[in-house]
C-alpha positions in Angstrom: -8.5 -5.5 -13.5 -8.1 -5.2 -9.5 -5.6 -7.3 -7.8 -5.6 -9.0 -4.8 -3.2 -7.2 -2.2 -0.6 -9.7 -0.8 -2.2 -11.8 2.4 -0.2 -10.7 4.5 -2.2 -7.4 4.1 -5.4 -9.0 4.8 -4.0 -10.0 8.6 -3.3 -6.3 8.8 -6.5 -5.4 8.4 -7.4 -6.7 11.9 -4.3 -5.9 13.0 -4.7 -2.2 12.6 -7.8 -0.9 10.3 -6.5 2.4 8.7 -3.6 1.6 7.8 -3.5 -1.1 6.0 -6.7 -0.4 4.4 -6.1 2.8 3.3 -3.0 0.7 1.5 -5.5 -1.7 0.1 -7.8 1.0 -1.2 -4.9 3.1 -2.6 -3.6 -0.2 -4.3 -7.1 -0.6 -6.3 -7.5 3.3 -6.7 -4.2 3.1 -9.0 -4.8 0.0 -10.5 -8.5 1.0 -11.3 -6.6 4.0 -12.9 -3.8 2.4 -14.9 -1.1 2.2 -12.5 1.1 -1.1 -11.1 2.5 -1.1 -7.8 6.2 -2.7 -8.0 6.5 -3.1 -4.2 7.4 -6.9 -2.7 4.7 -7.8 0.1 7.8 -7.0 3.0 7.9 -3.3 1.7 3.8 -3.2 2.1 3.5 -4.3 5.2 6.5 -2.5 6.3 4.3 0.5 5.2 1.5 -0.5 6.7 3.1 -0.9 10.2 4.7 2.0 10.2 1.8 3.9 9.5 0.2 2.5 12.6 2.9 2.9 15.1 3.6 6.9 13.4 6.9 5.8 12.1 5.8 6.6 8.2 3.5 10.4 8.3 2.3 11.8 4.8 5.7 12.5 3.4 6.5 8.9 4.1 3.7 7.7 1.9 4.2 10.2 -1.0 8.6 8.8 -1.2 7.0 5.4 -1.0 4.6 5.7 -4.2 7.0 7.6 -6.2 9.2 5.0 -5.9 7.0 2.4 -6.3 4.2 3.1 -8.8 4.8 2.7 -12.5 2.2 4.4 -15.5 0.7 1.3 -16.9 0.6 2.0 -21.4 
């Protein structure tokens, strides 16, 4: 079952396209595949922002769902 990503989220969409949807999308990729995100909505968007101003790069990303994501039973 998909979840809705937190709306703050949503307003990033506008805000800056690739970053926050490429969160959304990875949110319903590991849900779709038996996977929770345990992440409050500050930690998202924190994520998402600093993927769009090149704080966060690729090793960022991989730290943040390997703390956060948790194998569903």
């Amino acid at each position: 079952m998909a979840t809705t990503p937190p709306a703050p989220l949503w307003w990033l969409s506008y805000a800056d396209a690739n970053a926050s949807r490429g969160i959304v999308i990875a949110l319903v990729f590991l849900d779709l595949n038996g996977f929770t995100v345990e992440a409050t909505e500050d930690e998202l968007v924190n994520l998402g922002l600093g993927l769009a101003d090149g704080r966060v790069r690729k090793a960022g990303v991989t730290v943040f769902f390997d703390e956060h994501v948790e194998r569903l039973v």
